[in-house]
C-alpha positions as CSV (number, residue, x, y, z in Angstrom):
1,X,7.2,-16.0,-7.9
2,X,4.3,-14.2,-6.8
3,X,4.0,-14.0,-3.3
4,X,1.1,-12.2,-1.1
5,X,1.2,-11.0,2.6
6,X,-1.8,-11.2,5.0
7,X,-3.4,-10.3,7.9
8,X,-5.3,-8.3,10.0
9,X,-5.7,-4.7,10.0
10,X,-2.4,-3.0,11.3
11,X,-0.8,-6.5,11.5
12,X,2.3,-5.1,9.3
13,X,1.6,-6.3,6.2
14,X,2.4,-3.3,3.7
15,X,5.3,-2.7,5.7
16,X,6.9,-6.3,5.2
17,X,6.3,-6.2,1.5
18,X,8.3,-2.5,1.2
19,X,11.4,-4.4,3.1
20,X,11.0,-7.2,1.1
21,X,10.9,-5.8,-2.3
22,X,14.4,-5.5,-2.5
23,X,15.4,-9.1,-1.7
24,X,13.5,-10.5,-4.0
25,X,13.7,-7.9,-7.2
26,X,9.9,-7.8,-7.0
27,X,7.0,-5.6,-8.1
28,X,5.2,-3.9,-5.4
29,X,1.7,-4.0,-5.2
30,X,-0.2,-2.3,-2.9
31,X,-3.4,-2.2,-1.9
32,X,-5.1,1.0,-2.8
33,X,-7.2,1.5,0.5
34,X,-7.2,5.4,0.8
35,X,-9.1,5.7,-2.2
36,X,-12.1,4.2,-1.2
37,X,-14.2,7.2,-0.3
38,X,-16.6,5.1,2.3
39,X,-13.9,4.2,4.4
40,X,-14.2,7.2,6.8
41,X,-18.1,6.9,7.2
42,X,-17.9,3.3,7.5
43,X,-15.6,2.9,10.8
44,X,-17.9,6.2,12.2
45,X,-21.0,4.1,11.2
46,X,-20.3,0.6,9.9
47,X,-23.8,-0.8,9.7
48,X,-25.0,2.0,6.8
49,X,-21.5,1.8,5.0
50,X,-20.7,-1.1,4.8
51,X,-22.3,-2.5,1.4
52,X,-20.8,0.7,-0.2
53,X,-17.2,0.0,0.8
54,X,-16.8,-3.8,0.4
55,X,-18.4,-3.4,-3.2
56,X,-15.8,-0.6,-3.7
57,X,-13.0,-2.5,-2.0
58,X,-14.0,-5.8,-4.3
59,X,-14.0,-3.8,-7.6
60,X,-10.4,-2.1,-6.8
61,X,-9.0,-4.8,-5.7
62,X,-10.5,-7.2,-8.7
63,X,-8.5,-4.3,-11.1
64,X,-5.3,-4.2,-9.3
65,X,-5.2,-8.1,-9.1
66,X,-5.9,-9.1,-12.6
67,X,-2.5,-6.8,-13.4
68,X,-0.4,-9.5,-11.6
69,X,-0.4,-12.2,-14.8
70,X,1.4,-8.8,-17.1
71,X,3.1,-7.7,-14.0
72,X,5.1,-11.6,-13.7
73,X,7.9,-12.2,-15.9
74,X,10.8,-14.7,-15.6
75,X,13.4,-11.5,-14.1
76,X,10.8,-10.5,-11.8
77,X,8.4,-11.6,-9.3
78,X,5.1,-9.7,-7.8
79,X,4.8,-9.2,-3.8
80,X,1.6,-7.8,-2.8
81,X,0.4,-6.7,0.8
82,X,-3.0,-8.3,0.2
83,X,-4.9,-11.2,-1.7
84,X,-8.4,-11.1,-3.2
85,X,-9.8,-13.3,-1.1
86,X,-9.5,-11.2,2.6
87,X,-12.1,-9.2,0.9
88,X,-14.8,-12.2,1.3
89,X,-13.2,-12.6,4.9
90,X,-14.1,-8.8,5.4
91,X,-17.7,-9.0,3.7
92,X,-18.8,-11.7,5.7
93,X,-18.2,-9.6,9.0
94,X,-19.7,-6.5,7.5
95,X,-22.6,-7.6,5.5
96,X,-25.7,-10.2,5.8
97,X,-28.6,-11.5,4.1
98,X,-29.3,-10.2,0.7
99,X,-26.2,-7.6,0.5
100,X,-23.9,-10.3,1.6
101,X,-25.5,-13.2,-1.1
102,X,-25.4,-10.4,-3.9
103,X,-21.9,-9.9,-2.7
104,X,-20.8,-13.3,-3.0
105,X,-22.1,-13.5,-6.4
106,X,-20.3,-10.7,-7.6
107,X,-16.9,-12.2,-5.9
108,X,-17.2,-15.5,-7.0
109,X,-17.6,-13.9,-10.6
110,X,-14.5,-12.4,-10.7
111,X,-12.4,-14.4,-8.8
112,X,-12.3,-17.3,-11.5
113,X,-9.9,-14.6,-13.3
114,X,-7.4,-13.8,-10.7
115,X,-3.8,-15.0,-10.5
116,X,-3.1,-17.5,-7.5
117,X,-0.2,-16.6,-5.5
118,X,2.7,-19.0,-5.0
119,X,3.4,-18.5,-1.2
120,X,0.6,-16.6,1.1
121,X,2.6,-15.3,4.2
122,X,0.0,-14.8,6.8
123,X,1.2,-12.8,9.5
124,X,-0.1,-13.6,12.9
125,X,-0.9,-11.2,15.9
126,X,-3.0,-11.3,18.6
127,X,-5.8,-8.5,19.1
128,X,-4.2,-6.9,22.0
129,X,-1.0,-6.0,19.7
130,X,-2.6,-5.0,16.5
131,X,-4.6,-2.7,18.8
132,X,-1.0,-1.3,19.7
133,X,0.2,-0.9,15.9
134,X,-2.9,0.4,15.0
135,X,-2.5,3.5,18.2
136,X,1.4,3.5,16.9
137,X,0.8,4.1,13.4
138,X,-2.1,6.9,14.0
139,X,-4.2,6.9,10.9
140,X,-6.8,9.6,11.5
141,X,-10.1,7.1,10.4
142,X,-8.2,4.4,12.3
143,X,-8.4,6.6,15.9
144,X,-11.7,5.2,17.2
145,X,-10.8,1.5,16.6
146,X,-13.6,-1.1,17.9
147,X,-11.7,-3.7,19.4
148,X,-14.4,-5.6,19.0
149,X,-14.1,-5.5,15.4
150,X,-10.5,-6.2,15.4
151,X,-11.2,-9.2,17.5
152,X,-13.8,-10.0,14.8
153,X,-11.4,-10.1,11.9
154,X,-9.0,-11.9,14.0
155,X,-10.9,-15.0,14.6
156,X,-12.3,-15.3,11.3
157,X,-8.7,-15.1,9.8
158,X,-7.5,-17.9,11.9
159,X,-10.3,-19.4,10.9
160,X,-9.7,-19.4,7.4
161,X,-5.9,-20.0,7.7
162,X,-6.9,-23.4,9.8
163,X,-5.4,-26.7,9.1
164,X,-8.5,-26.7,7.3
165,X,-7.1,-24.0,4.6
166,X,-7.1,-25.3,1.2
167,X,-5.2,-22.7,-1.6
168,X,-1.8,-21.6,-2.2
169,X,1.1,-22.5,-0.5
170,X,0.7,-21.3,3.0
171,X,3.4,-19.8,5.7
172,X,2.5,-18.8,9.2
173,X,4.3,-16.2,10.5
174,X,3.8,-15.4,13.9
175,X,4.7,-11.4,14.9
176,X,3.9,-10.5,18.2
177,X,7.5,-10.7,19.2
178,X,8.9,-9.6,15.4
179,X,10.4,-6.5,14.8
180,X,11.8,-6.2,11.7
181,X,11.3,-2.9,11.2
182,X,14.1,-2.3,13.8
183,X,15.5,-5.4,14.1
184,X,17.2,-6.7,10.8
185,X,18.0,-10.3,12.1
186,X,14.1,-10.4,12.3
187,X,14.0,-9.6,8.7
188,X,16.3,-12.0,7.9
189,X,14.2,-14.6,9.9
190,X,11.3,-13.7,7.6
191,X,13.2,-13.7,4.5
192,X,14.8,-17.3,5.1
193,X,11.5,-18.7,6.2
194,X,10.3,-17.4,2.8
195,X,12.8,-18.6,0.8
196,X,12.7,-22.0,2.4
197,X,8.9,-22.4,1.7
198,X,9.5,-21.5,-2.3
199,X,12.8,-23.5,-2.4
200,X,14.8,-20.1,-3.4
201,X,18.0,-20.5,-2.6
202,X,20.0,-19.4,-0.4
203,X,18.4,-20.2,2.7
204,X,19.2,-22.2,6.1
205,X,17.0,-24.4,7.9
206,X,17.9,-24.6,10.6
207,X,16.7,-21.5,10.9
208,X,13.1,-22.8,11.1
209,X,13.4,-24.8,14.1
């Protein structure tokens, strides 16, 4: 199975996949987001940046994703903190008129060559806690934060992940109370709601209610 985690910036997603890894004998892929050497100037100045780093973040990801068909085998499954699409969901924040059409058409290039995901687990927070995890977790380019922006992102993934949302098997996980970094019965709660959604045994579903 290949299954992906999203969400908004500093939702938990990498996290979740690391704890998960395990369970499921999976490859781990992560998204390679340090790398991208515009990602500093864009949150000090996102308006000049931010053709440069979604054109970046597209072509990174496009590699890392079109590894997932070699990475799947029948002993082992793929879980990966991120799908290819968010990065439309980002571009259409950052960019407009002719950087965002000559966007698209690079996206909707190299998307018909990307491996689906079985189960998207999209992990839901409002913007008042993912403004807490982002503080908590204290990554230097990450310091100035505009709410704003987080608020941004936030709507338009609930807006994608409506009832509307037509892809991949979908699961909606809602975090604001979750803890499973400390708390493993919240892990466990994740886990079985996964494993119920692919039909992997064992799971209990009453545990969904």
């Amino acid at each position: 199975m290949y299954i992906a985690i999203e969400g908004v910036i500093g939702v938990g997603k990498t996290t979740l996949a690391r704890l998960l890894q395990p369970t499921f004998n999976a490859k781990l892929m992560l998204e390679v987001f340090e790398e991208n050497p515009f990602l500093a100037d864009f949150y000090g100045d996102r308006d000049r940046y931010a053709f440069q780093t979604q054109i970046f973040f597209l072509l990174s990801r496009y590699h890392q994703q079109r590894a997932v068909a070699k990475l799947l085998t029948p002993e082992q499954g793929v879980i990966s903190d991120y799908t290819f699409k968010k990065d439309a969901l980002f571009a259409e924040i950052n960019l407009e008129g002719d950087e965002l059409e000559t966007y698209h058409q690079v996206h909707n290039a190299l998307a018909e060559k990307i491996t689906l995901p079985n189960l998207i687990v999209y992990l839901r927070a409002s913007t008042d806690v993912l403004m807490q995890r982002i503080a908590h977790r204290d990554r230097p380019y990450e310091r100035d934060m505009d709410r704003n922006y987080i608020d941004d992102l936030n709507q338009a993934y609930e807006s994608f992940f409506s009832d509307g949302f037509t892809g991949p098997r979908l699961l909606i996980v809602e975090t604001d109370h979750l803890n499973y970094i400390a708390n493993n019965e919240d892990l466990k709660w994740v886990e079985n709601r996964i494993r119920q959604s692919l039909d992997i045994p064992p799971y209990q579903t009453e545990l969904l209610i």
